[in-house]
N, C-alpha and C positions, 0 to 999 in steps of 0.2 A: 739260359743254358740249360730246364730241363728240360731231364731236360734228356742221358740217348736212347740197326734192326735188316733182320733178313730172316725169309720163309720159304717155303716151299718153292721150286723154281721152273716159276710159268715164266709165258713171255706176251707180247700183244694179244690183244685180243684176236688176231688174224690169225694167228701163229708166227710173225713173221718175228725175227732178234733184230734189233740194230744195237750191235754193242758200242760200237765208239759213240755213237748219241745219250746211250742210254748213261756213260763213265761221264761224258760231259755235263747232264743233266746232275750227276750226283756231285762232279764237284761243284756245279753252281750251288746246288742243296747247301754242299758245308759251308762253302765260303756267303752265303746270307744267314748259315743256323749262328757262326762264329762272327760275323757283322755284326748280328742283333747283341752274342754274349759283347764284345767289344760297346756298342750302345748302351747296355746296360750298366756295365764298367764304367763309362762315362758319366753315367745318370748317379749311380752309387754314392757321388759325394756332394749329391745337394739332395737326393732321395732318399727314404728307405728300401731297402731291399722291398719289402713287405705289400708296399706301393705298386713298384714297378712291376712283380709277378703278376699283382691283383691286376691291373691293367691289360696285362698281358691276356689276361684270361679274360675278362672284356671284349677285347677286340677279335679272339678267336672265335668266344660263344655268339656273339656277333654275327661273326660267319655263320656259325653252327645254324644257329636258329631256323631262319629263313629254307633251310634244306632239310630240316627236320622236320615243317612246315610244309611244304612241298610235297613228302614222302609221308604224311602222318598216316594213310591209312597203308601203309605199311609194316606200323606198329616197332618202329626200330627201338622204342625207350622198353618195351615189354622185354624180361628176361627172366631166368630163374634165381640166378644168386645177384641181384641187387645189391648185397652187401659185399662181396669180393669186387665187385663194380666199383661201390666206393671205397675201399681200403684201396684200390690200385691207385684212385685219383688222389685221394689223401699223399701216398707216399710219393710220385709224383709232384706233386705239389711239393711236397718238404723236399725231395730231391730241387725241383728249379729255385729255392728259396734257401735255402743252405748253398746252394751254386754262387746266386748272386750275392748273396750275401759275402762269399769268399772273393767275388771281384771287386770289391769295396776294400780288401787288404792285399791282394797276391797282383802278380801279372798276369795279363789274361793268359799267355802262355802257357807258364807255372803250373797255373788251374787248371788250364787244358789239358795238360801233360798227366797229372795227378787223376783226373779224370779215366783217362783209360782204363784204370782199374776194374771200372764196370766188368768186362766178361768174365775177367778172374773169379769177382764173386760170384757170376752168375754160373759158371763151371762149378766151386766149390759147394755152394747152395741146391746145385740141381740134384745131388745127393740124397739131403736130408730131406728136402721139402718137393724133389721129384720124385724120387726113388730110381735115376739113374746111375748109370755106371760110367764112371771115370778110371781111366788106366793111368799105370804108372805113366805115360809120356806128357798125357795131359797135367798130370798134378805135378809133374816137373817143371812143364812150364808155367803154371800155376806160380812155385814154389821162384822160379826164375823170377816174373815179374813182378811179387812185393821182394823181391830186392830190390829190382828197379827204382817201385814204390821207396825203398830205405835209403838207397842213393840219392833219389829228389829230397827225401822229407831232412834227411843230415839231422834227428833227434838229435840232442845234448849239444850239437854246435850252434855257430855263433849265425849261422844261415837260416836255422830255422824258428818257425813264430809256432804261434798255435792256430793261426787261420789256417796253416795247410792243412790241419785235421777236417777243415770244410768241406772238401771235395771227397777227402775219403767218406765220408757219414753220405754226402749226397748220394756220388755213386753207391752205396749200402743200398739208401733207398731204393736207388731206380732200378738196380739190379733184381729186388725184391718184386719190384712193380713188375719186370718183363716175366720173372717164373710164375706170377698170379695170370700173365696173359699168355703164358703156356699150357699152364691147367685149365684156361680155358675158349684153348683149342677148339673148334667145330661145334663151340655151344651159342655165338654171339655172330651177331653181324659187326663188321667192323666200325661201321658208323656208330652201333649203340655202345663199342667200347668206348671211342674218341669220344662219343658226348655224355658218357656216364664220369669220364675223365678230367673232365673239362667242365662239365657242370657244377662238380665235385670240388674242384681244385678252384674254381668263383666264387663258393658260396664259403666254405674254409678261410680261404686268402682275406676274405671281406674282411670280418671284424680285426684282425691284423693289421691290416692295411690302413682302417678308420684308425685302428688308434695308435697309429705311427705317422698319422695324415702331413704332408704339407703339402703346397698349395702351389707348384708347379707353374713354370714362367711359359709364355705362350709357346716358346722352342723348345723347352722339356714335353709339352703337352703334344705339339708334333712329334718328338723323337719317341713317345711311349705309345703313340699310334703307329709308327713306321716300324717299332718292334712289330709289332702284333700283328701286322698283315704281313712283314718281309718273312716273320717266322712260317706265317701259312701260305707263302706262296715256296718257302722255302719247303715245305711236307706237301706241295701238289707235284714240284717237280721230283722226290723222292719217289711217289709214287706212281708218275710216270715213265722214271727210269727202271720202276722194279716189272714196269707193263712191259719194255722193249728188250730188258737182256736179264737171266738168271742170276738169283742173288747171288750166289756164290758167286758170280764174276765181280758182281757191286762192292760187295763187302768191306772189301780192302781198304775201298779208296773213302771209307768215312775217316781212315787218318789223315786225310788231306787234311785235317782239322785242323793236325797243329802246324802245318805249313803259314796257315791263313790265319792261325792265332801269333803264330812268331813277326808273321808281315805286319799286322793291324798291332802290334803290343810296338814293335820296335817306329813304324811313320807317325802312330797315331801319340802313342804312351814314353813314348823314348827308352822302353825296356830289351834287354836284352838276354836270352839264356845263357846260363854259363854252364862252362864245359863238365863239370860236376853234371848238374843238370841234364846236358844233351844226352849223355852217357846213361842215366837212369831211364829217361827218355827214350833212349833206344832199345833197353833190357824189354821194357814195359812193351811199346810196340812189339817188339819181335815175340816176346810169351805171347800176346793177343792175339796175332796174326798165326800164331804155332798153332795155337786154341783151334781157331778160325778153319785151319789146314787140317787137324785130323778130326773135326766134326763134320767136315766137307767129306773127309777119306770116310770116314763110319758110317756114313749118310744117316748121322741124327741132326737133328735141328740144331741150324745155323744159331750162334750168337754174335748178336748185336754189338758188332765191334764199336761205336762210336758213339761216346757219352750223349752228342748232341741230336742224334737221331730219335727223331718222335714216331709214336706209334704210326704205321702207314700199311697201307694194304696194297698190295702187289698186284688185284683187282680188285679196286674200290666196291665193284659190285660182290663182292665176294665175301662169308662169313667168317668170322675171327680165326679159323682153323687155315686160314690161307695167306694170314701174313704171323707177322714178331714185330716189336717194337724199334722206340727212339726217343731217349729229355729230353733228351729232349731233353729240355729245360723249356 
């Protein structure tokens, strides 16, 4: 799960839109980013969290490699601040590792739902650590969705634990992670974020991982491969739906997330939301999507409604200044 993006709003490379392809392509995206979270959920109680990210990042850099390989005399690892390269990966990293870590105690739902919070902070942080400006409607709804957030979590009742604090710390991170890849906007090619991110987030996760090691049955060792490729085939079709139709039209539909988290928690997990819950659930949603509506009306940069969206560029061939993020996890 990190683990969640929208930018500037191009379309194919041709010019040409296909939006119903491009809606379809994005909720394929959520329903394999929320698969993998539900896989992972599964893995949780014969693994450690700590394992299963580290692998995760494995099977990405994997990928990575051989195209970086390919592209070397293009220079895509060369950059100026190296270091805000790795503070993004780092928090990343802690964002999908506090994610999973909370699907080992919560429903995936639950955590899904909690999750959302991502854009709130990303609204409330672009303040101090962007120097934009938020109006009263936005911090209304702002101020709307951690109620939401207070209806899910039900402090001092008998509903809630301390793992829901999980998902809020992740989303902290990753929201952190998207405003370090706003500041740097038109300084990077997007490739040399994803693999400054991911290189970052393998080398970290390792001694973790070793020393939380167990030793995985031949069907665990398949299901932590089938993360790591369904996640990155899950962020090629992101990225080919941000080629065919404008983000702002995509946006929305990364809530399909918890459509796909309530299906796969209730067939797979036998869990089920309760109406406390739906209701917070919908505060949360609807502030996000409020967020979503008047940064669309202001024409500043979209935020990344959907906790599970990973960094993806809207033209792969195109430098950092041309997409936003996704945990992603």
């Amino acid at each position: 799960m990190d683990s969640s993006g929208c930018g500037h709003q191009t379309a194919a490379h041709d010019g040409e839109e296909h939006p119903l392809v491009a809606i379809g392509l994005v909720l394929g995206a959520m329903f394999l980013f929320t698969t993998t979270d539900g896989a992972a959920k599964y893995l949780t109680s014969a693994l450690p969290a700590e394992q299963i990210i580290w692998m995760r990042y494995v099977v990405v850099s994997m990928i990575l490699a051989p195209i970086l390989l390919h592209r070397r005399a293009d220079g895509l690892l060369r950059t100026r601040r190296p270091g805000l390269h790795v503070l993004r990966g780092l928090l990343l990293m802690t964002s999908g590792l506090l994610f999973v870590a909370a699907l080992g105690h919560l429903p995936l739902e639950l955590a899904t739902a909690i999750g959302f919070v991502s854009p709130l902070y990303v609204t409330a942080l672009s303040i101090p650590l962007l120097g934009e400006h938020v109006g009263v409607r936005r911090w209304t709804a702002v101020g709307i969705g951690f109620l939401g957030v207070l209806v899910i979590l039900r402090p001092g009742g008998a509903a809630f634990t301390p793992a829901m604090l999980l998902p809020l710390a992740s989303s902290l991170c990753w929201a952190i992670g998207l405003i370090i890849t706003r500041r740097m906007r038109g300084e990077a090619h997007a490739l040399t974020v994803l693999s400054y991110s991911s290189f970052a987030g393998l080398i970290a996760s390792a001694p973790l991982a070793w020393l939380e090691w167990r030793s995985p049955t031949l069907g665990q060792w398949a299901l932590l491969g089938a993360i790591g490729i369904l996640n990155a085939l899950a962020q090629y079709l992101i990225i080919r739906a941000f080629m065919l139709a404008p983000a702002s039209l995509l946006a929305p539909f990364s809530y399909s997330t918890i459509v796909w988290a309530t299906l796969i928690g209730a067939l797979v997990f036998g869990t089920y939301p309760d109406p406390v819950s739906i209701a917070g659930t919908i505060l949360l949603v609807g502030a996000g999507l409020y967020v979503w509506y008047r940064e669309r009306t202001l024409t500043t940069p979209s935020t990344a409604l959907g906790a599970s969206i990973s960094e993806i560029a809207e033209n792969p061939e195109s430098p950092a200044g041309e997409f936003e993020r996704e945990d992603q996890r």
